[in-house]
C-alpha positions in Angstrom: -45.1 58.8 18.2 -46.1 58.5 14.3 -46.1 55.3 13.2 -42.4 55.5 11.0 -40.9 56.3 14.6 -43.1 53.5 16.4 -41.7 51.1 13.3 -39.4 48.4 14.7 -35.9 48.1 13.0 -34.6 44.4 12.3 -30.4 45.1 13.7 -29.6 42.0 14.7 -30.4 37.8 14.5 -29.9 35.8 18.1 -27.4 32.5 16.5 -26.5 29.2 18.4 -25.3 28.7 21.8 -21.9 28.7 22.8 -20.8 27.6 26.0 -21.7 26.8 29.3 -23.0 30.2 31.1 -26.3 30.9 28.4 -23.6 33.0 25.7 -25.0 33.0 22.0 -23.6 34.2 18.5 -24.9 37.7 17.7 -25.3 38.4 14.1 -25.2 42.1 14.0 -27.7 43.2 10.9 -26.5 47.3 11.5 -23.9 49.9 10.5 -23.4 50.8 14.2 -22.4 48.1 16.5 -21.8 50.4 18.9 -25.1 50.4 20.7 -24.7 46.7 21.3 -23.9 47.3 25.3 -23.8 45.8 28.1 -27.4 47.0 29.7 -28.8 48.0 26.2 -32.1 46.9 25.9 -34.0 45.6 22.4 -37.2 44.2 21.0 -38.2 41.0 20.5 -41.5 42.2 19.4 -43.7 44.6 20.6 -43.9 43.3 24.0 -41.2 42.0 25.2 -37.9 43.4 25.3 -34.1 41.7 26.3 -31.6 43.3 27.8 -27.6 42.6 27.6 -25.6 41.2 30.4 -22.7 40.8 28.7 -20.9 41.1 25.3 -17.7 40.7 23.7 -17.4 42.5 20.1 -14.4 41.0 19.0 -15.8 37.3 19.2 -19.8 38.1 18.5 -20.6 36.7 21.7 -23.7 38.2 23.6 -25.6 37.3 27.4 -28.8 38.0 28.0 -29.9 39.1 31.6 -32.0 36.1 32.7 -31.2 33.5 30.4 -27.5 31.7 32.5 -27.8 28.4 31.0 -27.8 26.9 27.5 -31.1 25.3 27.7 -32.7 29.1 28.5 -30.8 30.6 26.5 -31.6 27.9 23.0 -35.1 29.6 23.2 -33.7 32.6 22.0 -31.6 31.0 18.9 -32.9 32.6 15.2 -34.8 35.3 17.3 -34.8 38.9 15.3 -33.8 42.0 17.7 -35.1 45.1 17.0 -35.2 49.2 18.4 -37.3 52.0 16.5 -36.5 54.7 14.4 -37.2 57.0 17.7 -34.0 55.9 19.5 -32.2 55.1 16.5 -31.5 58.9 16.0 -30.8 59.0 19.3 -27.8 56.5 19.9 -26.4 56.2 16.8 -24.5 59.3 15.0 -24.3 59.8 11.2 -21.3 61.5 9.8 -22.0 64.5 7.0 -23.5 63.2 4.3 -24.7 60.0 5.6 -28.0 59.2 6.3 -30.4 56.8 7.8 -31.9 54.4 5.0 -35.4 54.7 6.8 -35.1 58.6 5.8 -34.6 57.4 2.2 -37.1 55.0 1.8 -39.9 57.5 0.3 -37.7 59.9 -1.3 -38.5 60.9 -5.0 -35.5 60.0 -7.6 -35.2 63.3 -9.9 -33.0 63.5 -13.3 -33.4 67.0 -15.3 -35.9 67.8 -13.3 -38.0 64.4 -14.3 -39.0 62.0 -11.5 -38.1 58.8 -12.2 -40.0 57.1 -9.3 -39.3 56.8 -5.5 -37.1 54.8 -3.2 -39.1 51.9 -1.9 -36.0 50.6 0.1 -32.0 50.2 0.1 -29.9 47.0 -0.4 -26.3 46.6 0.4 -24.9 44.4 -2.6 -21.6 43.7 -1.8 -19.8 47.5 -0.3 -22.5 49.0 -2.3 -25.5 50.5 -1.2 -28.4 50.5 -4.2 -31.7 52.3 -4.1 -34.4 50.1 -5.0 -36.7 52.0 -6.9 -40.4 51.9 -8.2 -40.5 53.4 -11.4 -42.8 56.5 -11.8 -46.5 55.2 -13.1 -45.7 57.6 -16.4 -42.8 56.0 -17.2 -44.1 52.4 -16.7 -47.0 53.2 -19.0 -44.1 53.9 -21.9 -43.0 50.5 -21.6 -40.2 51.7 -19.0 -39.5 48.5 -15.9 -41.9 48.9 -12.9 -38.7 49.2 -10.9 -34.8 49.1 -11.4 -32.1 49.9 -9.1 -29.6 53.0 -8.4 -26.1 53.0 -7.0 -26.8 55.2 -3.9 -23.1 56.7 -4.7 -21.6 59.1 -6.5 -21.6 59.3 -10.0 -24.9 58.5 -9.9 -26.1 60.7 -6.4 -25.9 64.2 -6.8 -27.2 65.3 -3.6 -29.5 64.3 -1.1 -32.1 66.5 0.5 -34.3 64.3 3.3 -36.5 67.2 4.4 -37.6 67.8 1.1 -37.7 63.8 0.1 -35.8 64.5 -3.3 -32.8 62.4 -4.7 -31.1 63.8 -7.6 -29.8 61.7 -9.3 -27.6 61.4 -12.8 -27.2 58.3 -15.4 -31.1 57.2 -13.7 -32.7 57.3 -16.9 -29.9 55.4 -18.8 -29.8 52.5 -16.1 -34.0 52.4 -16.1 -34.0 52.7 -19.9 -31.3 49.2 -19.9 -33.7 47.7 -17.3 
């Protein structure tokens, strides 16, 4: 497995007890909720894994297998769950013209045929996905900002090619250049 595929994925945070029977809030950190099963295993960290008992979407409620009682289940509260890239592609589906932000991260940002720099990661602002972007060493050398951010949306996207790792992009220039 290369190491991007062997990366662990943050997708959810392990909240406060609730109950008698060892539930807890799950705050769900991912655009697809829908491998939060019962029986779906996740990471703690490297070595250790949890598995759900039980879940109900609708109230954000989660059981882990082996943890029945509030006082074992409070030494999982604030605890980070996490898969990898690997069976990310695997279990959760992208529509056309969607893409995983782990296969954007590293993709050059190209206006007129000029990089502007490369995607160092993606931030959801509000509905709004941005590309956060580390500004090309040329450009920073003019006096352009060592990074800046993109709207990851049309006006601004013209396509997206993720085999290649190009972005091209229009109105870059004009959004680095106010940065």
């Amino acid at each position: 497995m290369s190491k991007q595929q062997s990366k662990l994925l943050h997708i959810a945070t392990i909240g406060k007890t609730v109950g008698l029977k060892g539930d807890m809030k799950l705050h769900i950190n991912s655009d697809f909720p829908e491998q939060f099963k019962k029986g779906a295993s996740f990471f703690l960290n490297e070595n250790q894994s949890l598995t759900i008992g039980d879940i109900n979407h609708e109230r954000g409620i989660v059981r882990f297998v082996g943890y029945a009682s509030p006082e074992d289940a409070k030494k999982l509260t604030n605890k980070h769950l996490y898969t990898t890239i690997e069976r990310t592609r695997v279990e959760c589906h992208l529509k056309d013209g969607e893409y995983f932000w782990f296969d954007i991260e590293g993709c050059k940002v190209v206006e007129d045929g000029e990089i502007l720099g490369v995607v160092d990661e993606v931030d959801r602002i509000g509905i709004t996905n941005y590309l956060c972007i580390v500004t090309d060493e040329e450009l920073v050398n003019k006096g352009f900002a060592k990074s800046f951010l993109l709207p990851f949306n049309k006006p601004f996207t013209l396509s997206t090619d993720i085999q290649a790792k190009i972005i091209i992009v229009s109105g870059g220039m004009d959004i680095l250049e106010a940065s």
